[in-house]
C-alpha positions as CSV (number, residue, x, y, z in Angstrom):
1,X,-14.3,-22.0,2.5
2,X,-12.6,-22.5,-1.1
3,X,-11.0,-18.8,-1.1
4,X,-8.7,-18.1,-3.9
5,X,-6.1,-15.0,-3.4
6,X,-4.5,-12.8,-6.6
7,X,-1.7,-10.7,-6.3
8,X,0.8,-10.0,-9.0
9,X,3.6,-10.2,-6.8
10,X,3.8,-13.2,-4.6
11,X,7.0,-12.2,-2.4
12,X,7.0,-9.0,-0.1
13,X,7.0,-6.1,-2.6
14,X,5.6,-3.3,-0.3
15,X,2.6,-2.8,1.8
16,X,-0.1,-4.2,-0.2
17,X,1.9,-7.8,0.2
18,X,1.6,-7.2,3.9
19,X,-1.8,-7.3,4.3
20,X,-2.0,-10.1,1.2
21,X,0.5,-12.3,3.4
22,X,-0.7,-11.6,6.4
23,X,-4.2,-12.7,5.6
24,X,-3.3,-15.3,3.4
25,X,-1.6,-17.2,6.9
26,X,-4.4,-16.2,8.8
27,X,-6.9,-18.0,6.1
28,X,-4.9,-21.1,6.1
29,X,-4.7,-21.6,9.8
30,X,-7.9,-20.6,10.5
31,X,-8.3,-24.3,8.2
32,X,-9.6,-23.1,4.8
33,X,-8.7,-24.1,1.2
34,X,-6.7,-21.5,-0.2
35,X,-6.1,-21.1,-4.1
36,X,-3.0,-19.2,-5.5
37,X,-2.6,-16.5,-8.6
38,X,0.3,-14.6,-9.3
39,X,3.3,-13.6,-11.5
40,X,6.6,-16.2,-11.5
41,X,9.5,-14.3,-9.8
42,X,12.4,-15.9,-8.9
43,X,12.3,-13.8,-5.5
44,X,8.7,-15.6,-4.9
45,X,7.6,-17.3,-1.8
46,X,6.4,-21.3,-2.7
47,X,3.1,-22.4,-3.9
48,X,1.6,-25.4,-4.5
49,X,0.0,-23.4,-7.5
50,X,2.9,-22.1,-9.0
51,X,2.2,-23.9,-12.3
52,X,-1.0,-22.0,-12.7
53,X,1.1,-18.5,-12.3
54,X,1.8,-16.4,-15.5
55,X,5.1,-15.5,-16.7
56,X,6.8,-12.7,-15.3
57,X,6.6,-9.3,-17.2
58,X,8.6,-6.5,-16.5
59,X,7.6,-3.5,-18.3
60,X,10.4,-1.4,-18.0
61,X,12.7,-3.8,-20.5
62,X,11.8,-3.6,-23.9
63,X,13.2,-6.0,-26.9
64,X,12.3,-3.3,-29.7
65,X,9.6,-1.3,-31.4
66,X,7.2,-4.8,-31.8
67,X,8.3,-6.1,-28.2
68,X,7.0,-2.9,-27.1
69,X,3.4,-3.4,-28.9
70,X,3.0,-6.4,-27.8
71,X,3.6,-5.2,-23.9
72,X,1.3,-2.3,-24.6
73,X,-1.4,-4.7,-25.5
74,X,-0.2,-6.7,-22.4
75,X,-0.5,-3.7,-20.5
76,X,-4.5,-2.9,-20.6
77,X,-5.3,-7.2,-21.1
78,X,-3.7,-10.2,-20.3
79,X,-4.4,-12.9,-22.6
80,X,-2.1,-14.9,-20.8
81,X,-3.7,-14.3,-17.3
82,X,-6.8,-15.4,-18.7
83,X,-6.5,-18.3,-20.2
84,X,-3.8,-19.4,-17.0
85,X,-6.7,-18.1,-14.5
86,X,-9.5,-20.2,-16.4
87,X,-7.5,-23.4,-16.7
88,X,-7.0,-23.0,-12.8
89,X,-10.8,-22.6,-12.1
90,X,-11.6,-25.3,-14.5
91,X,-9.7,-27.7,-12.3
92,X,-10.4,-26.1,-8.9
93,X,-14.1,-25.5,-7.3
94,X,-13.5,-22.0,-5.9
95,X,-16.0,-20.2,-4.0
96,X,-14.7,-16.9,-3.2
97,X,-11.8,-14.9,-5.0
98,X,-9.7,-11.8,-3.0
99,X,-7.5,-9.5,-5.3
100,X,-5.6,-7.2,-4.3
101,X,-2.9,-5.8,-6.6
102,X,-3.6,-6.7,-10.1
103,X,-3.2,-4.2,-12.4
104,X,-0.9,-4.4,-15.2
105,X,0.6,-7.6,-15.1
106,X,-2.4,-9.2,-14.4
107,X,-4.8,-7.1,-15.3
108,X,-8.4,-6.3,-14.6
109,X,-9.3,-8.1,-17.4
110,X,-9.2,-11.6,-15.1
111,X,-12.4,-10.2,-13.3
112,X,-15.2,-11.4,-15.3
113,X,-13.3,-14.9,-16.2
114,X,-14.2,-15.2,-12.3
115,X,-18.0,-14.1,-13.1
116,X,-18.2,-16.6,-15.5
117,X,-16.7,-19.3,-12.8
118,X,-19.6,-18.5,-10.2
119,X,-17.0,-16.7,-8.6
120,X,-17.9,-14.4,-5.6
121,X,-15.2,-11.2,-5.9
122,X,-13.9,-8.8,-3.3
123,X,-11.1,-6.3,-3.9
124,X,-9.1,-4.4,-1.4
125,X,-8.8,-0.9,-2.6
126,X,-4.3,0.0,-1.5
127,X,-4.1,2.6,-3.8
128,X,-6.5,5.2,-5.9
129,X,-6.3,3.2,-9.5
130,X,-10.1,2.9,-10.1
131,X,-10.6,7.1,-10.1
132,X,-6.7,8.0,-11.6
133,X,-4.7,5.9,-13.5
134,X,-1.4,6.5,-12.5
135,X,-2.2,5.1,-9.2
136,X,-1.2,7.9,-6.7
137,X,-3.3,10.7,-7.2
138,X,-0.2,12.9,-8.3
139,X,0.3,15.6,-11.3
140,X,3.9,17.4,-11.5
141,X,2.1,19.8,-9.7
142,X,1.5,17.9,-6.3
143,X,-2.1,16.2,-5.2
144,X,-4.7,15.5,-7.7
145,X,-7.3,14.2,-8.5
146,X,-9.0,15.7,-11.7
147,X,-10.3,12.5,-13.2
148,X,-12.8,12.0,-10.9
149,X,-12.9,8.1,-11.9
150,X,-13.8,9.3,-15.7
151,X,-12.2,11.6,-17.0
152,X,-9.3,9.7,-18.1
153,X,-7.7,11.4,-21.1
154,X,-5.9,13.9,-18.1
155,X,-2.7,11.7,-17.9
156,X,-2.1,12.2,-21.8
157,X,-3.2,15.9,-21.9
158,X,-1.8,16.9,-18.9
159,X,1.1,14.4,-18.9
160,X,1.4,13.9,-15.2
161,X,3.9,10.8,-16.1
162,X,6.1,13.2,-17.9
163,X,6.0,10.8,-20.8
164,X,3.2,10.8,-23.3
165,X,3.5,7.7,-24.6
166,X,3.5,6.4,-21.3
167,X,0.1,9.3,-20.0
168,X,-1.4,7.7,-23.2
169,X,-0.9,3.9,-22.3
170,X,-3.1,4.7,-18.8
171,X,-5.6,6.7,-20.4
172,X,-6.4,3.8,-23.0
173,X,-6.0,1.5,-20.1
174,X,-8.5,3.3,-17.5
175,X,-11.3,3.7,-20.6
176,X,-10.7,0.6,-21.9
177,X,-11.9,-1.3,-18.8
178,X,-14.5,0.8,-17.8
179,X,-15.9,0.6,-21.2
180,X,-15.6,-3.2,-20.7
181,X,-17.3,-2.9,-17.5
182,X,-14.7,-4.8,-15.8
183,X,-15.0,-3.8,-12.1
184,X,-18.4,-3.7,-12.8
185,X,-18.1,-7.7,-11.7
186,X,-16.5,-6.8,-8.1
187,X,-19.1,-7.6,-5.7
188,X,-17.5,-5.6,-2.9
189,X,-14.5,-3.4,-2.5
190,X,-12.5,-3.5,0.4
191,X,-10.6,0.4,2.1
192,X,-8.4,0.3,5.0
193,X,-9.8,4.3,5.4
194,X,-12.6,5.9,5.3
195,X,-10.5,8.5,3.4
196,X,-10.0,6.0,0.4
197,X,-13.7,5.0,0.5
198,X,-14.8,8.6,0.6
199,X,-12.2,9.5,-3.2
200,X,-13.4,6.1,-4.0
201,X,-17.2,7.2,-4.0
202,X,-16.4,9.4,-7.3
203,X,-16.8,6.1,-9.5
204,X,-18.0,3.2,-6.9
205,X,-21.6,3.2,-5.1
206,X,-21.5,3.8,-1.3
207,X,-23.2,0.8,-1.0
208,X,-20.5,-1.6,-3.0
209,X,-17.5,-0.3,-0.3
210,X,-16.7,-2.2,3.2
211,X,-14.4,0.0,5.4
212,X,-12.0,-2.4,6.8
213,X,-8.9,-1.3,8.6
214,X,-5.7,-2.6,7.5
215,X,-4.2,-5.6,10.8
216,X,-1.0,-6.4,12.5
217,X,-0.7,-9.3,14.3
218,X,0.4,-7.4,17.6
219,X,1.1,-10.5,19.6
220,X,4.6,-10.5,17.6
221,X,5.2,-7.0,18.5
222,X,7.3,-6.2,22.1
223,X,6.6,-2.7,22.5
224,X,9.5,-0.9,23.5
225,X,9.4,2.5,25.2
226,X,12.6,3.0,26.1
227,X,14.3,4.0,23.1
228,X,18.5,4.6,22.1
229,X,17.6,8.6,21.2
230,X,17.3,9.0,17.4
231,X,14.1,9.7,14.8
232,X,13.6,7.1,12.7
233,X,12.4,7.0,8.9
234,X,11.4,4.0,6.9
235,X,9.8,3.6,3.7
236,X,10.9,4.6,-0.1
237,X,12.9,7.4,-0.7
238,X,10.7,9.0,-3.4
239,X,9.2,12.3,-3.9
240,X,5.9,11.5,-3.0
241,X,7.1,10.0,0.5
242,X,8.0,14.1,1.6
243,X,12.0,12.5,2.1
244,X,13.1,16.2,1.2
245,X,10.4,17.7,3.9
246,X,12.2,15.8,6.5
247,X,15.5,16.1,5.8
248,X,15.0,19.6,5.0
249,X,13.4,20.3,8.8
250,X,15.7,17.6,10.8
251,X,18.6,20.3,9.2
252,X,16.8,23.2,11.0
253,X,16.0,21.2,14.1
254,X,17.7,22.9,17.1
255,X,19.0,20.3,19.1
256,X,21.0,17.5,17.8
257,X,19.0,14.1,17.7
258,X,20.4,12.1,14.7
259,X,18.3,11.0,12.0
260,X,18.5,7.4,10.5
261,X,16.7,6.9,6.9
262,X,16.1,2.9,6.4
263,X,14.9,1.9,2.6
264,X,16.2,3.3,-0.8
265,X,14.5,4.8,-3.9
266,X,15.3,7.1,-6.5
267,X,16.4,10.1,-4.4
268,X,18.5,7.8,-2.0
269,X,22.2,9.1,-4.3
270,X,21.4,12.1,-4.1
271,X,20.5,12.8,-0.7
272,X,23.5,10.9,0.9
273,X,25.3,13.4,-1.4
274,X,23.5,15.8,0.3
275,X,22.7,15.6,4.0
276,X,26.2,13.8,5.0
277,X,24.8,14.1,8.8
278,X,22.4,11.8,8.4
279,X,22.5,7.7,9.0
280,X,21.5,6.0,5.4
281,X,21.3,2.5,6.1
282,X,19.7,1.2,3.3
283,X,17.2,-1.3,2.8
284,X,16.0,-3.5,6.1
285,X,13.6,-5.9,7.1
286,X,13.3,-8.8,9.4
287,X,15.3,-8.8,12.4
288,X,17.3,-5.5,11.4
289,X,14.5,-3.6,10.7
290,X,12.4,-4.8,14.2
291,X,15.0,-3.6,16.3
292,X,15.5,-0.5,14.3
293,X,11.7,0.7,14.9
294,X,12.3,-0.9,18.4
295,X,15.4,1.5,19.5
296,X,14.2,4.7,18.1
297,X,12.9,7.8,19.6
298,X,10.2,8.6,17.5
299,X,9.0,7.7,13.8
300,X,8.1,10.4,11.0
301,X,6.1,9.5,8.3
302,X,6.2,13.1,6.1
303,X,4.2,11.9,3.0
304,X,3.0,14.2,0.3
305,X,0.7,11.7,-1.4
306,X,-2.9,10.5,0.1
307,X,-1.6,7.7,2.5
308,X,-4.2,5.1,3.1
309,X,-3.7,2.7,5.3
310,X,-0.4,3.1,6.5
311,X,1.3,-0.1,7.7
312,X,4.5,2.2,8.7
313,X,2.8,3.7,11.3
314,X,1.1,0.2,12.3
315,X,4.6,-1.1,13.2
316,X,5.3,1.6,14.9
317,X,2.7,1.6,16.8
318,X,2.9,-1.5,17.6
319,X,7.0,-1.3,19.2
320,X,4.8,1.8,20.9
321,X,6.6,4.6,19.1
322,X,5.1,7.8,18.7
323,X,4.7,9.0,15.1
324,X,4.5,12.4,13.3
325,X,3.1,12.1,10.3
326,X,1.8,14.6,7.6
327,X,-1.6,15.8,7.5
328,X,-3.1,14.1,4.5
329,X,-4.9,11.2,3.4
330,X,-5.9,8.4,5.9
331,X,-3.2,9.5,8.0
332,X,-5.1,11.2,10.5
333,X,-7.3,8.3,11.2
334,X,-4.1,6.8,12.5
335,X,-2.7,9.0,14.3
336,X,-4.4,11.5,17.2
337,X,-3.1,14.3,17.2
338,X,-1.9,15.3,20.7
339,X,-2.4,11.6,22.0
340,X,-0.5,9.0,20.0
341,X,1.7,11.2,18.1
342,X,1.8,14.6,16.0
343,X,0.3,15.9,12.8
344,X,2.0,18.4,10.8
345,X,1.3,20.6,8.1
346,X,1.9,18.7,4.8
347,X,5.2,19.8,2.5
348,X,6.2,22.3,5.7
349,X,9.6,21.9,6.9
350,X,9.2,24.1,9.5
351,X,6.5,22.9,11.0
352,X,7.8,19.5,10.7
353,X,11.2,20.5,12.7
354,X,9.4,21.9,15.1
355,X,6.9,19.0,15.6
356,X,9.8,17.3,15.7
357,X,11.4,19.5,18.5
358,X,9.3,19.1,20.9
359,X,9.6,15.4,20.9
360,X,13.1,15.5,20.7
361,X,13.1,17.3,24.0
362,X,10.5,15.3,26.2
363,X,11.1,11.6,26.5
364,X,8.1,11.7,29.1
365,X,5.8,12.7,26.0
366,X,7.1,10.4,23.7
367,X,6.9,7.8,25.9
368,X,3.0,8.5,26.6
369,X,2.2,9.4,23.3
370,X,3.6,5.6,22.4
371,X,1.7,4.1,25.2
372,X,-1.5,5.1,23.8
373,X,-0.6,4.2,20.5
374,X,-0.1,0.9,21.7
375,X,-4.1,0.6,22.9
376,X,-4.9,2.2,20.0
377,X,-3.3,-0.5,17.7
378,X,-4.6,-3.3,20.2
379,X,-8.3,-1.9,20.1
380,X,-8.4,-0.8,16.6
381,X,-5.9,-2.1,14.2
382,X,-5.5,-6.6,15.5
383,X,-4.8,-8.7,12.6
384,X,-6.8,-10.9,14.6
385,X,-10.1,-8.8,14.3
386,X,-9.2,-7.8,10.9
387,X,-9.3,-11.5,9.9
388,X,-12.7,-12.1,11.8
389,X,-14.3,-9.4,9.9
390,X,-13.1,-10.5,7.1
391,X,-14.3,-14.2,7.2
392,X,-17.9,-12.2,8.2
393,X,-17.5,-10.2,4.8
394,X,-16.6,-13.6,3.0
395,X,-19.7,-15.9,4.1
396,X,-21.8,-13.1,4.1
397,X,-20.9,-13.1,0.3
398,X,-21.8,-17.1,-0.3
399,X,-24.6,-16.7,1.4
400,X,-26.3,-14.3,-0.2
């Protein structure tokens, strides 16, 4: 197959690069013709269609009031990522095209250029854009969800971003394309949760959304159930991650397991500052952060955001670490309670520290509870069966 695959960011930026990567390799082993689109970064990986990339935007730097304009227009349609997508499809016979994470930079306005192609288009759903434009589902307030895929004024009135100007830029954005119709041109969206496809049904039809699990290749994954006796946490260190919920409970937990908190983020200054017990190591990945999952006792994913896929909890389920994770979002279709880890209460300290107690003091259960999670992963979450299903998705779309 002729598969073209869009992602703004064409290096490993978070999670949604995971799954792009990972499939992306998959695809090209597996012997298929694989197109590139994507943003020019000086930290990206190589293409062969790097030429046909768009230049990179950041919108956080600003060059004055009409520098600002011209990134606000930027913002809701890329002129540039047109005309750079249609040269490329002029050239190139493509068949199918995947996106992923496209908004902003990209933008959805790239969507019916592919239409117009012949283009077959599937989307994979990481985050909840399409029914609140701010991504995350998130007021000041905590969860939320209030514009129900339409009612999109709510970031400027409410102003959730806690910047007008900036609540007012997403509202113009979200009405803009769905006055345009431009995910009207998707011809099937892809969630890694039934939780995401359920939130998701508030703007899409039922019959439009494929539930496919996010993969992890587990043949590179040694499970290791031995462990060296500390709780792990990796990920950003951002409100929204529940950082404070953990370090607020691993304070209160009564025995003395040391904590370890790989990644950085916006609250990382302030909470070396103040939890001086706890093991900041900063960001890792690769080797470093393998044998750091690998080693550790137990993982806690606290969240106070709608998880959906989490790819966290993948990996550590894949070194066959128990988890604890928060009870929200697609969490719970990860982990069972009472069998390959423990959910607790969402924002509760306390019920976190104790969660976390009783892990802490039975390396029998931990080790069983990361046994099953193992099977689990095999049975349910293979890159390899991903990929299959995928391809299955993909001609299923040609040939109809």
């Amino acid at each position: 197959m002729r598969i073209l695959l869009i992602n703004k960011f064409f290096y490993m930026n978070g999670g949604s690069e995971s799954v792009f990567f990972q499939e992306r390799d998959y695809l090209i082993n597996h012997g298929d013709r694989i197109f590139d689109f994507s943003m020019h970064d000086d930290k990206n990986f190589e293409s062969e269609y790097a030429s046909s990339f768009i230049p990179n935007i950041d919108f956080r730097i600003s060059d004055g009031a009409f520098d600002k304009i011209k990134k606000g227009f930027a913002f809701i349609h890329s002129s540039e990522a047109v005309k750079k997508l249609g040269q490329l499809l002029q050239k190139e016979e493509v068949e199918i095209a995947h996106l992923h994470n496209i908004y902003h930079q990209l933008t959805p306005s790239i969507i019916p250029v592919l239409k117009k192609h012949g283009v077959r288009v599937v989307m994979t759903l990481h985050d909840y854009k399409l029914i609140c434009p701010s991504y995350l589902a998130l007021s000041k307030k905590g969860i939320c969800v209030q514009c129900e895929g339409h009612k999109f004024w709510n970031p400027f009135l409410m102003n959730c971003q806690k910047s007008r100007s900036q609540g007012l830029l997403l509202s113009l954005e979200a009405f803009w394309h769905k006055w345009k119709g431009s995910y009207d041109s998707v011809d099937l969206f892809i969630s890694p949760s039934q939780f995401l496809s359920h939130l998701m049904s508030m703007r899409i039809p039922v019959d439009k959304i494929k539930i496919l699990h996010n993969g992890i290749d587990v043949n590179s994954y040694i499970p290791e159930y031995d462990d060296e006796g500390y709780i792990l946490y990796f990920g950003r260190l951002s409100e929204e991650k529940g950082i404070n919920t953990l370090l607020k409970a691993h304070a209160k937990l009564n025995r003395s397991l040391p904590l370890k908190v790989a990644g950085t983020g916006p609250l990382l200054k302030t909470m070396i500052g103040l939890y001086p017990d706890v093991e900041f190591v900063g960001y890792q990945n690769g080797e470093a952060l393998s044998n750091l999952i690998a080693k550790a006792a137990f993982v806690v994913v606290p969240s106070e955001w709608y998880e959906n896929c989490s790819m966290v909890i993948l990996e550590s389920m894949a070194y066959g670490k128990a988890v604890i994770g928060s009870n929200i979002g697609g969490i719970p279709e990860q982990i069972e309670d009472g069998k390959t880890g423990l959910l607790f209460e969402t924002g509760s300290n306390e019920d976190l520290s104790n969660k976390m107690s009783v892990l802490a003091s039975d390396k029998e259960l931990r080790v069983r509870f990361g046994k099953a999670a193992r099977i689990k992963l095999e049975n349910k979450y293979s890159l390899g069966e991903h990929c299959k299903e995928l391809m299955k998705i993909y001609e299923e779309l040609i040939s109809s």
